[in-house]
MMTF fields as JSON, N, C-alpha, C and O atoms, coordinates in Angstrom:
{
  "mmtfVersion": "1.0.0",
  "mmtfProducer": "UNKNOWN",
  "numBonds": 275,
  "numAtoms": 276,
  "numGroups": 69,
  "numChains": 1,
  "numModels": 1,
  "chainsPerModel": [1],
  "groupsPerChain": [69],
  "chainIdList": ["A"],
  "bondAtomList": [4, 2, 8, 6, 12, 10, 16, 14, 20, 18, 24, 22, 28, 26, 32, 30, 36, 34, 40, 38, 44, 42, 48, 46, 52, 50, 56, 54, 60, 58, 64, 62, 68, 66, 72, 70, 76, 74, 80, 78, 84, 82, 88, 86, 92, 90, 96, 94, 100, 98, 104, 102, 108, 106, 112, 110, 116, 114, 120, 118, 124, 122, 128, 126, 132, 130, 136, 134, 140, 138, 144, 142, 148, 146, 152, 150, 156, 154, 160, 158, 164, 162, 168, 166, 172, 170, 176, 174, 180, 178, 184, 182, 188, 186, 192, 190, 196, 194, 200, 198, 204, 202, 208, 206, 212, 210, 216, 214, 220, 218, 224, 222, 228, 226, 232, 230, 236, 234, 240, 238, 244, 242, 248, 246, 252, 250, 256, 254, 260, 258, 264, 262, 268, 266, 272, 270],
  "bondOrderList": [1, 1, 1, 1, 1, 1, 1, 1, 1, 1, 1, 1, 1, 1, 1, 1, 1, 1, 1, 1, 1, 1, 1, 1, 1, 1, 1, 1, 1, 1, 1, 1, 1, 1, 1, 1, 1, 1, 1, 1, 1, 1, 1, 1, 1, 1, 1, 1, 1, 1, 1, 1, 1, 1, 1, 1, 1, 1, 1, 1, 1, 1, 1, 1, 1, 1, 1, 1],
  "groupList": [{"groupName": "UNK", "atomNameList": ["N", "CA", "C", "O"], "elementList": ["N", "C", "C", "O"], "formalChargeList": [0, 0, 0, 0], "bondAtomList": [1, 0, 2, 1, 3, 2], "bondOrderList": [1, 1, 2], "singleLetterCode": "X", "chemCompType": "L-PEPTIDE LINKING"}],
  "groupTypeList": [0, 0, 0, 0, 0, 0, 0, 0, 0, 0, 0, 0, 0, 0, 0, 0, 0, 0, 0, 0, 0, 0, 0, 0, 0, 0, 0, 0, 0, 0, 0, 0, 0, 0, 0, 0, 0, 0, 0, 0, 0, 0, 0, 0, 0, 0, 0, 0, 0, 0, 0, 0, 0, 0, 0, 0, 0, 0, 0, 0, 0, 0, 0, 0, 0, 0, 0, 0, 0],
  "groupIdList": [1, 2, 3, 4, 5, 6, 7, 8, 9, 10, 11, 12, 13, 14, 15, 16, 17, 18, 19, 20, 21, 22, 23, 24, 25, 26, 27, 28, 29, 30, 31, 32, 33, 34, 35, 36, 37, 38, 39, 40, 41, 42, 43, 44, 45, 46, 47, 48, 49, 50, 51, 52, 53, 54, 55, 56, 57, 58, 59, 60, 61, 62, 63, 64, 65, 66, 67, 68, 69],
  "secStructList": [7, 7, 1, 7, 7, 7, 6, 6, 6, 2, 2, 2, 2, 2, 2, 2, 2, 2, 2, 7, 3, 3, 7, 7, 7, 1, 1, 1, 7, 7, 3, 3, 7, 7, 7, 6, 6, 2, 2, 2, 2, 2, 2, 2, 2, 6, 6, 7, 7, 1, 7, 7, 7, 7, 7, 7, 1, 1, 7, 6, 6, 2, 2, 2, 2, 2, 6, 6, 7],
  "xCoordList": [49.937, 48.562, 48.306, 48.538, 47.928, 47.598, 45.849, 44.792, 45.839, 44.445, 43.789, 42.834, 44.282, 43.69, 42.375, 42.537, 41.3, 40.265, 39.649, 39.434, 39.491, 38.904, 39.468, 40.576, 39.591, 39.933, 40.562, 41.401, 40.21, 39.925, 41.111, 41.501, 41.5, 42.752, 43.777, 44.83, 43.617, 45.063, 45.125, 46.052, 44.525, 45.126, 45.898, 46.551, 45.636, 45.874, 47.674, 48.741, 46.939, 48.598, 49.312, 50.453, 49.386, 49.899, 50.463, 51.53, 49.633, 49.769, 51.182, 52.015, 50.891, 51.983, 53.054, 54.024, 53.394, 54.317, 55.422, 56.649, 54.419, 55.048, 55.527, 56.504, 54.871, 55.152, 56.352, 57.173, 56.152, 56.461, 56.412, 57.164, 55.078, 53.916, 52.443, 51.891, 51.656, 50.959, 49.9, 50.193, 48.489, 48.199, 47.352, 47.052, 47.052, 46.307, 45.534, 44.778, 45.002, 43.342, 42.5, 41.382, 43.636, 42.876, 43.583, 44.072, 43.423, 43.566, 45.114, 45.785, 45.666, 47.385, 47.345, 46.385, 48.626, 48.908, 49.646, 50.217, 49.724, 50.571, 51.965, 52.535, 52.536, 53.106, 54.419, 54.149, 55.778, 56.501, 57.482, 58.287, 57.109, 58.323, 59.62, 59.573, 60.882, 61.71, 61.474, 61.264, 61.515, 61.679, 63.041, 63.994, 63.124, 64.25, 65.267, 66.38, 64.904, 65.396, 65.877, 67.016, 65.058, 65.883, 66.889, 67.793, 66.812, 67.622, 68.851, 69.75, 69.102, 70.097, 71.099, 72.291, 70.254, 70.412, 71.668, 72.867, 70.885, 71.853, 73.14, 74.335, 72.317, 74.04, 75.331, 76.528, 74.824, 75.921, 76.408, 77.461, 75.433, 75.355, 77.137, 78.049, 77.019, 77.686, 79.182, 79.786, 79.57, 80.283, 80.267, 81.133, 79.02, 78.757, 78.62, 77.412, 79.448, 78.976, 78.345, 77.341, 79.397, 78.555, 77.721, 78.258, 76.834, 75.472, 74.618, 74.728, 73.497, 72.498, 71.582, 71.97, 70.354, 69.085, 68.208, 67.689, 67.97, 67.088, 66.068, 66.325, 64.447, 63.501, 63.826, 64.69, 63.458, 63.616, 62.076, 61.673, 61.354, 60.461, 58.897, 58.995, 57.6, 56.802, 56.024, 56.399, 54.989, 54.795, 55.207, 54.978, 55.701, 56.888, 55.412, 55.044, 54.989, 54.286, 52.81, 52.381, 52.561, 51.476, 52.431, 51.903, 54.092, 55.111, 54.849, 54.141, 55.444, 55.42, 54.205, 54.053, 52.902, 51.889, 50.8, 50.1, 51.293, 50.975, 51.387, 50.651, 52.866, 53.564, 53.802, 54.874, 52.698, 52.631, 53.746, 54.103, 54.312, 55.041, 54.853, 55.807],
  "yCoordList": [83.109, 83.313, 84.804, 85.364, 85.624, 86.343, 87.466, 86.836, 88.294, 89.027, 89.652, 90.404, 89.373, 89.48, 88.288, 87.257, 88.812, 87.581, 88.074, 87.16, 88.927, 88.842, 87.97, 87.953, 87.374, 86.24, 87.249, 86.802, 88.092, 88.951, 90.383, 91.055, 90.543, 91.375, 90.511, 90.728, 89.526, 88.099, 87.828, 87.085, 88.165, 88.129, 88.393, 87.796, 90.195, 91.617, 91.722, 92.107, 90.91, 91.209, 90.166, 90.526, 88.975, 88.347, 88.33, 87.743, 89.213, 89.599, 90.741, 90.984, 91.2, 92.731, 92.04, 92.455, 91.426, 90.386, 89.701, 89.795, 88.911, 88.399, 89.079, 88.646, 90.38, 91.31, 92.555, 92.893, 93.13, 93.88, 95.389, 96.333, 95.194, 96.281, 96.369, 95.33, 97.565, 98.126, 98.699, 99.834, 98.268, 98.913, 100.302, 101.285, 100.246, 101.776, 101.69, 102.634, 99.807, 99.912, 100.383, 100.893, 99.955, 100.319, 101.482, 101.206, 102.773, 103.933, 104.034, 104.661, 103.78, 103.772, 104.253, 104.123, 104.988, 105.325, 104.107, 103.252, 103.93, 102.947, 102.991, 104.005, 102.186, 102.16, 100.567, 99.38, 101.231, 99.687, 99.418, 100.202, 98.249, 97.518, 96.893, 96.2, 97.324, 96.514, 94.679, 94.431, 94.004, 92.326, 92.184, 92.73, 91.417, 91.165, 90.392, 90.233, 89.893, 89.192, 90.07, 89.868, 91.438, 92.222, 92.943, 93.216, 93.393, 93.812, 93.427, 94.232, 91.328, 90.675, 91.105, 91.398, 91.055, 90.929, 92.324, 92.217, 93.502, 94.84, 94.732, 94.713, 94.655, 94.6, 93.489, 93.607, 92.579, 91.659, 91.902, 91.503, 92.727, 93.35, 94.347, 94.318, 95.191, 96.151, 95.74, 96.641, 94.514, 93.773, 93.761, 93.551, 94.053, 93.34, 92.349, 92.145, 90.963, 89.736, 89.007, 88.305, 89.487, 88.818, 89.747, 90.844, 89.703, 90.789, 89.712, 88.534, 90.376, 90.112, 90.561, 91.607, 90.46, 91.792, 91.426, 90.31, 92.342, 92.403, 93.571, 94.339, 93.181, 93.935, 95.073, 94.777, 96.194, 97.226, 98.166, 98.798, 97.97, 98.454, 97.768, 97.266, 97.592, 97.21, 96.129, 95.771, 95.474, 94.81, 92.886, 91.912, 93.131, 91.704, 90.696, 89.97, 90.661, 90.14, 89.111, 87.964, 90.68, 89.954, 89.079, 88.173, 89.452, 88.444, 87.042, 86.296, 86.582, 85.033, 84.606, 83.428, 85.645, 85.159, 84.36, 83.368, 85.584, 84.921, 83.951, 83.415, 83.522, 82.739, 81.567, 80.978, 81.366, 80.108, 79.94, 78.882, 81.108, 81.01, 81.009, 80.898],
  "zCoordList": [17.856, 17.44, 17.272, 18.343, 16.365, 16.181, 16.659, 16.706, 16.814, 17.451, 16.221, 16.418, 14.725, 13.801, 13.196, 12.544, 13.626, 13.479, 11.853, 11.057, 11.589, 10.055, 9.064, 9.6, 8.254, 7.593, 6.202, 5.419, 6.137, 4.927, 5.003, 4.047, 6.537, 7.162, 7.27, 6.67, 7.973, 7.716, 6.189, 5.869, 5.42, 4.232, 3.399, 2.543, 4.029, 3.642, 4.053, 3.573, 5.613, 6.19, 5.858, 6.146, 5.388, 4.468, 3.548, 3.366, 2.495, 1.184, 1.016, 0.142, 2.299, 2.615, 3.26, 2.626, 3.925, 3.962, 3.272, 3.232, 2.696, 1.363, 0.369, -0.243, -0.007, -1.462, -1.308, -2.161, 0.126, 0.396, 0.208, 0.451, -0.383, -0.444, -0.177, 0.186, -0.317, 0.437, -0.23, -0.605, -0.603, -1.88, -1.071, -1.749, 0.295, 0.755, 0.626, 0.398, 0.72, 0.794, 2.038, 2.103, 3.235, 4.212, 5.44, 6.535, 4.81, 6.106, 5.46, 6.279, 4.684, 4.578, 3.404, 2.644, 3.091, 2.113, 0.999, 1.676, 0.014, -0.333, -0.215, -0.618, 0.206, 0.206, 0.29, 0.472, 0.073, -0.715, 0.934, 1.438, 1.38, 2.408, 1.641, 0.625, 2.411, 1.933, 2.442, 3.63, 1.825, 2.534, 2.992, 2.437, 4.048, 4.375, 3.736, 4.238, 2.611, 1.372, 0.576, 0.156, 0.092, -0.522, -0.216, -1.005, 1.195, 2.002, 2.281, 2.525, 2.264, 2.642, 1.306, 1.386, 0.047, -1.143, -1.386, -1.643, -1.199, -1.101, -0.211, -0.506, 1.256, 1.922, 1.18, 1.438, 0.361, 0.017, -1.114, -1.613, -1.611, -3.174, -3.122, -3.948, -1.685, -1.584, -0.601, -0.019, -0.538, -0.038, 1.798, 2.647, 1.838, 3.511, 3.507, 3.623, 3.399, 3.529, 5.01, 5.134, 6.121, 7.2, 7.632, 7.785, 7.829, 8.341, 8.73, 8.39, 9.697, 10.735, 10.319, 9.8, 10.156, 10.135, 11.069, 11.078, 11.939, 12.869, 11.963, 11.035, 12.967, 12.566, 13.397, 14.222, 13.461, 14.588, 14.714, 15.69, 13.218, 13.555, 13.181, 12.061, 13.693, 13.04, 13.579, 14.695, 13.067, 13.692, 13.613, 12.896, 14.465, 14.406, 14.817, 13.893, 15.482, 16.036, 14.722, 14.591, 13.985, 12.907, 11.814, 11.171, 11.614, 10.827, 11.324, 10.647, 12.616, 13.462, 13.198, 12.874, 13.302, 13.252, 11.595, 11.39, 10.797, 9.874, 9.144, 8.316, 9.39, 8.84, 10.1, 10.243, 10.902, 11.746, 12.574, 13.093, 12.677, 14.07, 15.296, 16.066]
}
């Protein structure tokens, strides 16, 4: 469960989630996230086939949450 109650910020952080960008509407600069999809995508691109990705930074917490974990 998440401590994001605005309906209108769970969106936001949703939206940034899913896209893996940032448009700097609120207090941020814009800015672009890699997804962990694109990410899997490069390391295999570059012949890392078995790889792991852990998050290391961020908030893991609003991820599980918005996506009903």
């Amino acid at each position: 469960m998440t401590n994001i109650t605005e309906r209108h910020t769970q969106e936001g952080v949703r939206g940034t989630l899913d896209e893996g960008r940032y448009s700097g509407s609120r207090g941020f600069t814009h800015a672009y996230f890699q997804t962990s999809a694109e990410l899997r995508e490069e390391l295999t691109a570059v012949g890392l086939a078995d790889h792991t990705v852990y998050g290391v930074e961020g908030p893991g917490w609003v991820a599980a949450a918005a996506r009903g974990g």
